[in-house]
N, C-alpha and C positions, 0 to 999 in steps of 0.2 A: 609534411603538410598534406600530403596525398593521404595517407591513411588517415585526417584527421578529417577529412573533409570526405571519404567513404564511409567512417563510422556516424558521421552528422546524417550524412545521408541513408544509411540502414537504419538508424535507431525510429523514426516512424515506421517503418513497415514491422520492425519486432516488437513495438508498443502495440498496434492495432491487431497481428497474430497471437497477443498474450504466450510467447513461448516459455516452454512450459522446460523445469529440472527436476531432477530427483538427487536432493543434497542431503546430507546426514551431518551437522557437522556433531563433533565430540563435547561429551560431559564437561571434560572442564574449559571451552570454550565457550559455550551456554552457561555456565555458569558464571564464567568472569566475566560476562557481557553483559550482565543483570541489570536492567537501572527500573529503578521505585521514581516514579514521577510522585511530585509536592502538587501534581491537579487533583481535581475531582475525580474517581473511579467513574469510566464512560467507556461507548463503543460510537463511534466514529466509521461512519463509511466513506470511503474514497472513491471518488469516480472521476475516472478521463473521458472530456467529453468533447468533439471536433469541432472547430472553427470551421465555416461556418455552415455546413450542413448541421450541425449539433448533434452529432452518431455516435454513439455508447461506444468507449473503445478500451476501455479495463475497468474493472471493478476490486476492491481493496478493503478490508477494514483495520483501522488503528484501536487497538484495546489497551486501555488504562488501567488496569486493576492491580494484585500484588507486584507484578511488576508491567513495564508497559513491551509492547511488542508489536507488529505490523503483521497483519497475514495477508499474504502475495501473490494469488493462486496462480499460477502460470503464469508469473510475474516475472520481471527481465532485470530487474535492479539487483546490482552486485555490489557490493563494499566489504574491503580486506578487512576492515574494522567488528561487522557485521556477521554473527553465526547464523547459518540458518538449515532449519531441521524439516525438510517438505511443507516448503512455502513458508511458513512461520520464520520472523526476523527478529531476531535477539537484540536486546540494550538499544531501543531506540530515545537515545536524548532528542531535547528539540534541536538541536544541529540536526541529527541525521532525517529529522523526521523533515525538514528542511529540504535535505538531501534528495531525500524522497520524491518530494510534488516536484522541488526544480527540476528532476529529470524528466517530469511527465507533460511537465510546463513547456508549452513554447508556442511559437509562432503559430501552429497548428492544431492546440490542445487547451487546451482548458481543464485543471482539477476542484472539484469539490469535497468541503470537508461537513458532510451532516453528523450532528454530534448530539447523542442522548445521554445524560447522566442517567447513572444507574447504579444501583448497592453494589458491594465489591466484591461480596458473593457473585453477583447475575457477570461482572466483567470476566472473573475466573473462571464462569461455566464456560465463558465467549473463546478464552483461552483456552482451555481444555479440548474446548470441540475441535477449534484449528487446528491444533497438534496431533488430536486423534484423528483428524481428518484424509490423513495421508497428503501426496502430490498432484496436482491436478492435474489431467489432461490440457491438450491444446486446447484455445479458447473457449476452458470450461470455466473463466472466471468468475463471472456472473452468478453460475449453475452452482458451483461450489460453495463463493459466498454466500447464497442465498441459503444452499444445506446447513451450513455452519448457525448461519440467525437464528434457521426454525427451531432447531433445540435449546434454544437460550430464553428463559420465562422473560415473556414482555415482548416477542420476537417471532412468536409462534409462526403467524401468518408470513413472513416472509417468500415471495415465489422463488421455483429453481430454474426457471429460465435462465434462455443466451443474453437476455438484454441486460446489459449494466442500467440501461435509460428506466427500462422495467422496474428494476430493482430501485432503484433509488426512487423514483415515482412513489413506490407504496411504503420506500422509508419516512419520505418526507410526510406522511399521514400518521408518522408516529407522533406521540404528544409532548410540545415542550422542544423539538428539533431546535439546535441552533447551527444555524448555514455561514459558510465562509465560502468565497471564489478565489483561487489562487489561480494569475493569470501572468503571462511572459511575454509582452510584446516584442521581445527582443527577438529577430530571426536565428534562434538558434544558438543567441551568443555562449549559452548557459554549456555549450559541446566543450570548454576548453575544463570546466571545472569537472564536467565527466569522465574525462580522460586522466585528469591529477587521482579521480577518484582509483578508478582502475591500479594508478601506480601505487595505490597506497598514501597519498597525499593528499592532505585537506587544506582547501585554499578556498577562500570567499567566503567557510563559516569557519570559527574558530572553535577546536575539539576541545567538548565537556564530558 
């Protein structure tokens, strides 16, 4: 109970440091993790944003294209399920992607999902840049994600600032944006489905 209730309590302060890994995982782990999503080819920006000062606290983007994948940049979410090659997250179904904002979700966070369709060419450039991108520095999320946009045609303008609030600010002037809020009034209850994750066990969505 004690450890369960010191990881409830460190996971905001490692959300809001965006700490940052250097992971490699292997060829055929990436590859058995593959999943082709049945949506639209799109790039999706993620952002944590605080209750209720409303202060930029990671930045994220989801890409849909030949296949779908998360990129994390000094991002703090693990799943044994989950490959991940310097930041870039392998096989995200909509459980994990699930996964995903619940953990960012909570009493003291707020995520957003701004979502621009786009040819499935411009979603593979999106991919490619992640992956070529390397590992981020400490709370270079922002800085990183925004690198990663500028070379994707339709994205040019993206800035490489520290602010997620920044970045998303002159995402949302892109044309055609479709916004979602995914909010957790729950104080934290979402800590026990964290800790299944860590064992390797998925409980509250069911694995696709």
């Amino acid at each position: 109970m004690k450890r369960r209730v010191f990881l409830a309590a460190a996971l905001p302060t490692v959300l809001a440091a965006c700490g940052a890994d250097n992971i490699w995982a292997s060829d055929e782990r990436v590859r058995a993790a593959r999943f082709v999503s049945d949506q639209p080819p799109s790039i999706t920006l993620l952002t944590v944003i605080g209750i209720p000062r409303g202060e930029g606290g990671h930045s994220a983007l989801l890409i849909n294209g030949s296949q779908r994948v998360i990129y994390d940049p000094a991002g703090s979410w693990r799943h044994p399920y989950i490959p991940e090659r310097h930041d870039v997250l392998y096989g995200i179904t909509d459980n994990f992607k699930n996964f995903y904002i619940d953990y960012h979700a909570r009493e003291t966070y707020y995520v957003t999902e701004d979502t621009v369709f786009v040819p499935r060419e411009v979603a593979d450039i999106a991919i490619r840049r992640a992956e070529e991108n390397g590992a981020a520095n400490k709370s270079f999320c922002a800085v990183e994600t925004g690198t990663v946009l500028s070379g994707v045609p339709g994205f040019q303008g993206a800035p490489r600032g520290f602010s997620p609030l920044k970045l998303r600010n002159w995402f949302m002037t892109l044309p055609n944006v479709q916004s979602r809020r995914n909010m957790d009034g729950d104080p934290a209850n979402n800590h026990d489905v964290l800790l299944q994750q860590k064992n390797g066990r998925i409980t509250g969505y069911p694995r696709t």
